[in-house]
C-alpha positions as CSV (number, residue, x, y, z in Angstrom):
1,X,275.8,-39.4,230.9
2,X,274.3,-36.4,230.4
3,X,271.4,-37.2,232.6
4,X,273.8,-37.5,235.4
5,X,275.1,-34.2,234.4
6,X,272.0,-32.6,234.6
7,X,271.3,-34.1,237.8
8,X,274.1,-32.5,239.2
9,X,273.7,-29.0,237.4
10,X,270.0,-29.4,238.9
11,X,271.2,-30.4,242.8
12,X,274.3,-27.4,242.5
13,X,271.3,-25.0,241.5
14,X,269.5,-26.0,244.3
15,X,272.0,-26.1,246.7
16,X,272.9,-22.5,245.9
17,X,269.7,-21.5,245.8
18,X,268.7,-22.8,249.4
19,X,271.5,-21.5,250.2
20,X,271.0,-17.8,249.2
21,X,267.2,-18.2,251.0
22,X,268.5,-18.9,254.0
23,X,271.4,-16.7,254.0
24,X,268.7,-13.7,253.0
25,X,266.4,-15.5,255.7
26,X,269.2,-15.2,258.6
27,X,269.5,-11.8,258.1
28,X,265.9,-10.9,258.4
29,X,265.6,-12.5,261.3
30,X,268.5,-11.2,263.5
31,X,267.6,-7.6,261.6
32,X,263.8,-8.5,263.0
33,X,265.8,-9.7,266.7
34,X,267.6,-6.9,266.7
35,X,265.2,-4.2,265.5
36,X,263.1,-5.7,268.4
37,X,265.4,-5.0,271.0
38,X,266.5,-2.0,270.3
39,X,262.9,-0.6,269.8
40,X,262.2,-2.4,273.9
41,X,265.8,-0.3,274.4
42,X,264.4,3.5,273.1
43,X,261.5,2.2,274.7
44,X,262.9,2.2,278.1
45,X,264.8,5.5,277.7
46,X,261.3,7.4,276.5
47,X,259.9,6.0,279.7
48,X,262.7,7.1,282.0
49,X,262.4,10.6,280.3
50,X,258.6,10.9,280.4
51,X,258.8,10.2,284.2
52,X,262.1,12.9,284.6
53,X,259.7,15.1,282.8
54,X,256.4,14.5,285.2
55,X,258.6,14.9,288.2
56,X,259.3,18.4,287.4
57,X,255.5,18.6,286.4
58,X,254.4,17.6,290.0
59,X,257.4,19.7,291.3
60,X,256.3,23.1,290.0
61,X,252.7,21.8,290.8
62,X,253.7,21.9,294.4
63,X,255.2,24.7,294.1
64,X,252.6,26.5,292.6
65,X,250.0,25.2,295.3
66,X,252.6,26.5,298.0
67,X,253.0,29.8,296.8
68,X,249.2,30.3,296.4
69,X,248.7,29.2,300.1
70,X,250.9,31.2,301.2
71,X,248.6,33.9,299.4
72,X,245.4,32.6,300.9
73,X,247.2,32.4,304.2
74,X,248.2,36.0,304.1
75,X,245.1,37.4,302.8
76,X,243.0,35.4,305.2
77,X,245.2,36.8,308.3
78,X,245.1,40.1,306.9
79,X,241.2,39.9,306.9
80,X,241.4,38.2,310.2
81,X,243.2,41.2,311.7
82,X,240.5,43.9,310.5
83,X,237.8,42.2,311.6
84,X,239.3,41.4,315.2
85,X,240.4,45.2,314.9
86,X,236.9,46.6,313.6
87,X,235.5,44.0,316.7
88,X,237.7,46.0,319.5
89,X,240.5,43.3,319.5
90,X,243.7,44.0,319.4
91,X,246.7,42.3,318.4
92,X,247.3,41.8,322.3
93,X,244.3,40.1,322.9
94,X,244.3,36.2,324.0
95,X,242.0,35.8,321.9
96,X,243.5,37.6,318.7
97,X,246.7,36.0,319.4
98,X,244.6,32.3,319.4
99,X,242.8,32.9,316.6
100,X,245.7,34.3,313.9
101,X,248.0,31.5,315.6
102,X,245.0,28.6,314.7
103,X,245.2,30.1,311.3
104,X,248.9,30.0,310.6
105,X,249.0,26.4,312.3
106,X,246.4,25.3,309.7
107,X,248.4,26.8,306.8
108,X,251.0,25.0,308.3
109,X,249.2,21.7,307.9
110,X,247.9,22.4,304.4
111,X,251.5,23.3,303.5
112,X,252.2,19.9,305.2
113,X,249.8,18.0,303.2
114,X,250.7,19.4,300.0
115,X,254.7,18.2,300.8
116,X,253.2,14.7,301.4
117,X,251.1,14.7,298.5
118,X,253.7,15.3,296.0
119,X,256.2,13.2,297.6
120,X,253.7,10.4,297.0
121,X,253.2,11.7,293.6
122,X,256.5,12.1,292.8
123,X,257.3,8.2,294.1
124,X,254.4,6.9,292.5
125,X,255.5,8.4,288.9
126,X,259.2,6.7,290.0
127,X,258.6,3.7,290.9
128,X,255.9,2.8,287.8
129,X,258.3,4.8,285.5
130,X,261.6,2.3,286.5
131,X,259.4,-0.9,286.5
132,X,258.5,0.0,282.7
133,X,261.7,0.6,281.8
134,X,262.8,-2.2,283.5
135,X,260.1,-4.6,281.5
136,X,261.0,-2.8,278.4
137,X,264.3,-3.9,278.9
138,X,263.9,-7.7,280.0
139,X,262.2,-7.4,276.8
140,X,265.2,-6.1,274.8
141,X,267.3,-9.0,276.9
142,X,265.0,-11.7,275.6
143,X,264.7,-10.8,272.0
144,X,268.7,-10.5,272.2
145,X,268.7,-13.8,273.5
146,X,266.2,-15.6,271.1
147,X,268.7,-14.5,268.3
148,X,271.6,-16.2,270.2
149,X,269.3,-18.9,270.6
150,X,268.0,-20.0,267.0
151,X,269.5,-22.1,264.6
152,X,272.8,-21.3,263.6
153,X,272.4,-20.4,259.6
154,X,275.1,-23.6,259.2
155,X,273.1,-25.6,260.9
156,X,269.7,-24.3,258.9
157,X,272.2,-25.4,255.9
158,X,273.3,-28.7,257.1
159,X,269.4,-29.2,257.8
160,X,268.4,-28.4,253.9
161,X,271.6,-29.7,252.3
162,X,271.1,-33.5,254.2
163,X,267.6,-33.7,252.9
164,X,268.8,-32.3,249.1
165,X,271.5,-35.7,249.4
166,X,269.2,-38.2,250.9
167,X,267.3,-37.7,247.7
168,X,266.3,-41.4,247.0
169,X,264.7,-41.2,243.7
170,X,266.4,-41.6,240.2
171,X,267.1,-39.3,237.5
């Protein structure tokens, strides 16, 4: 008899302490599925931000350019005019009037150019930035979904408990 009750004192030890390992074992892993997910999740948001921040980069960038063409522009017609004006041209020459309005058209362009450029920029940094994000969370999805997805901690008991019974040897 007390064999048997040893047995039994032996089996309820082990039960409980399979048990309590895969108790502490579910628990690490959703903790590790959901650490995971919420890192892809603060991952996303950093990514959103960084490209809100570089869009305002490339916006005073432009900005910057613009204003300093405008300086060039102005400097370069200012020079035009005195040396039309030290070469006997006047302001109501043809050819004054053709020259300073080929320079202006040209700023014009630049100025042009320098809008396209950081709309592209600006799209580039956008589009890349929302594609991250979005990977980041598809990512987040999938490690939520691989928690749903693994084995229930009852069935992880059911698992160890059915093998702890079919125990076929003898005390």
């Amino acid at each position: 008899m007390g064999g048997a009750i040893g047995g039994v004192l032996f089996t309820g030890g082990t039960i409980l302490s399979t048990a309590a390992s895969l108790l502490g074992s579910d628990k690490a892993e959703n903790d590790y599925y959901q650490s995971m997910a919420a890192t892809a999740e603060a991952q996303a948001r950093q990514t959103e931000e960084t490209a809100r921040r570089n869009s305002e980069y490339i916006f005073e960038d432009a900005a910057y350019q613009n204003t300093q063409l405008m300086r060039d522009y102005a400097s370069l017609q200012g020079q035009q005019k005195t040396a039309l004006a030290a070469s006997g041209l006047g302001s109501a020459s043809a050819t004054a009037q053709m020259i300073l309005k080929n320079s202006r058209l040209n700023a014009l362009l630049d100025q042009e150019l320098l809008n396209e450029n950081m709309e592209r920029a600006m799209y580039e940094n956008n589009t890349s930035a929302s594609l991250q994000a979005q990977q980041y969370r598809t990512q987040a999805q999938q490690y939520r979904r691989a928690n749903r997805l693994r084995p229930s901690l009852w069935s992880q008991m059911g698992s160890a408990l059915g093998g702890l019974f079919s125990y076929k040897g003898g005390y």
